[in-house]
N, C-alpha and C positions, 0 to 999 in steps of 0.2 A: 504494500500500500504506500510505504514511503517513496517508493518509485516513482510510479505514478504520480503523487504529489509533488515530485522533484520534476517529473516530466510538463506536468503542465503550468508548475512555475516559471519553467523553460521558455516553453510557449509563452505564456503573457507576459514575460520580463523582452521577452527576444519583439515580443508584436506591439509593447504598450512605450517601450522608448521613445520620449522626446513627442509622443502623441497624445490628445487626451484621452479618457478613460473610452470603453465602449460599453454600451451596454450589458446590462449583466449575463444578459443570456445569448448575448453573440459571443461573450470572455467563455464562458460556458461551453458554446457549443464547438468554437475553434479550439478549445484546449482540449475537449474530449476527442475530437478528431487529429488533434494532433496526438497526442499521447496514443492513439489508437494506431497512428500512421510507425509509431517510434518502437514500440510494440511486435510491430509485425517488418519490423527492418526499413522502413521508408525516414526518407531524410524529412519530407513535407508531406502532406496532405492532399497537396496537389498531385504530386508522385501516386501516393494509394487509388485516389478517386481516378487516376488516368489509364491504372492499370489494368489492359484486357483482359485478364486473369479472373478477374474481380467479377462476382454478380454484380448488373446492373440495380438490382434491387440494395445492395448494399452501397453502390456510391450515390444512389439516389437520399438515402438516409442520410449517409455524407455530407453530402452539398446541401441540403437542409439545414444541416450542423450548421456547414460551416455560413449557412447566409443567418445565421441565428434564428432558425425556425425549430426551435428543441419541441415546442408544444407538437408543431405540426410530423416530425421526425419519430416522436414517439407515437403519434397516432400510424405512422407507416411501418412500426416495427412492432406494433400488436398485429396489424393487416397482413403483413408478412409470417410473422409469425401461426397466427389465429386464422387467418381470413383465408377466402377463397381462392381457388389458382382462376377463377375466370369470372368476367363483372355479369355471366348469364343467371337471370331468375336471383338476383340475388337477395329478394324477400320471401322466398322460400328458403331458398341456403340459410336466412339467419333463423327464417323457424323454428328450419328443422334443428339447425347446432345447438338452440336454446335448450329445446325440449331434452335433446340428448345429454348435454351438462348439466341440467335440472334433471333428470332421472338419475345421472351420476352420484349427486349429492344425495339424492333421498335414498338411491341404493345401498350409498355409502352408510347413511342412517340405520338401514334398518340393523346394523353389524350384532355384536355378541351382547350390545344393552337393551336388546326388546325394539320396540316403534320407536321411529323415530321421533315423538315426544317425550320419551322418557329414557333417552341418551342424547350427548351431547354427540354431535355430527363434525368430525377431523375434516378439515376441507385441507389441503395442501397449498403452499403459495404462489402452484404455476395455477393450478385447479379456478384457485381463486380470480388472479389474475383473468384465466380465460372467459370465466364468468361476467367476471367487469365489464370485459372488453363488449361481450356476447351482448350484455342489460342496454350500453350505452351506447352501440352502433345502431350507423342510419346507414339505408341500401346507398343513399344519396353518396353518402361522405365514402364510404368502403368504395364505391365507381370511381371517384375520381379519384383518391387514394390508387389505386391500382392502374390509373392510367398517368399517376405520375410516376409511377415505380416501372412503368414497363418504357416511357420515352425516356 
């Protein structure tokens, strides 16, 4: 962890010289993409994001970072992670993955304490996560989500 701390002190000592400050979550988003670049052997950010190697889906996250769009960055690395591989039907796609993570959980209930009202129900932190994502996605936003991640 001190690494990384050191790495992206790096970054903002090396990017905030002689300039004023930026805002917090462009400091944010260049440091994690630089430390990410530093990481994986790249000298800059630009280097990583240029890399043919690379999923397009992953330097699309990238350059999110780095124009300081963290908000929007994380909503693309739930989509990637979580979401569909293709923008068809996709208010049925969220239905169904609802229903299916909400049977998860109550299956998960019904374990060695009886119903699930009369045990407490273990949800895990990706489980949960996916949940989140699953309650508060719109077909709207996951479409174009996914067609910034593929140009």
């Amino acid at each position: 962890m001190a690494d990384l701390q050191g790495i992206i002190r790096e970054s903002d000592d090396g990017r905030r010289k002689g300039e004023e400050d930026e805002e917090e979550e462009l400091g944010v988003g260049r440091g994690a993409t630089f430390a990410m670049a530093k990481m994986l052997g790249y000298e800059t950010e630009e280097e990583l994001v240029g890399d043919p190697e690379k999923p397009e889906e992953l330097k699309s996250i990238l350059r999110m970072l780095m124009q300081g769009e963290a908000e929007r960055a994380a909503e693309a690395m739930e989509v990637s992670l979580w979401g569909p591989k293709s923008s068809k039907d996709l208010r049925r796609w969220l239905d169904v993955e609802r229903a299916q993570a909400l049977s998860e959980i109550l299956r998960r209930g019904r374990g060695k304490s009886g119903p699930l009202l009369g045990g407490a129900t273990r949800v895990g932190l990706r489980e949960e996560a996916r949940a989140r994502f699953l309650v508060s996605a719109r077909p709207k936003t996951i479409r174009k989500i996914l067609e910034e991640l593929r140009s």
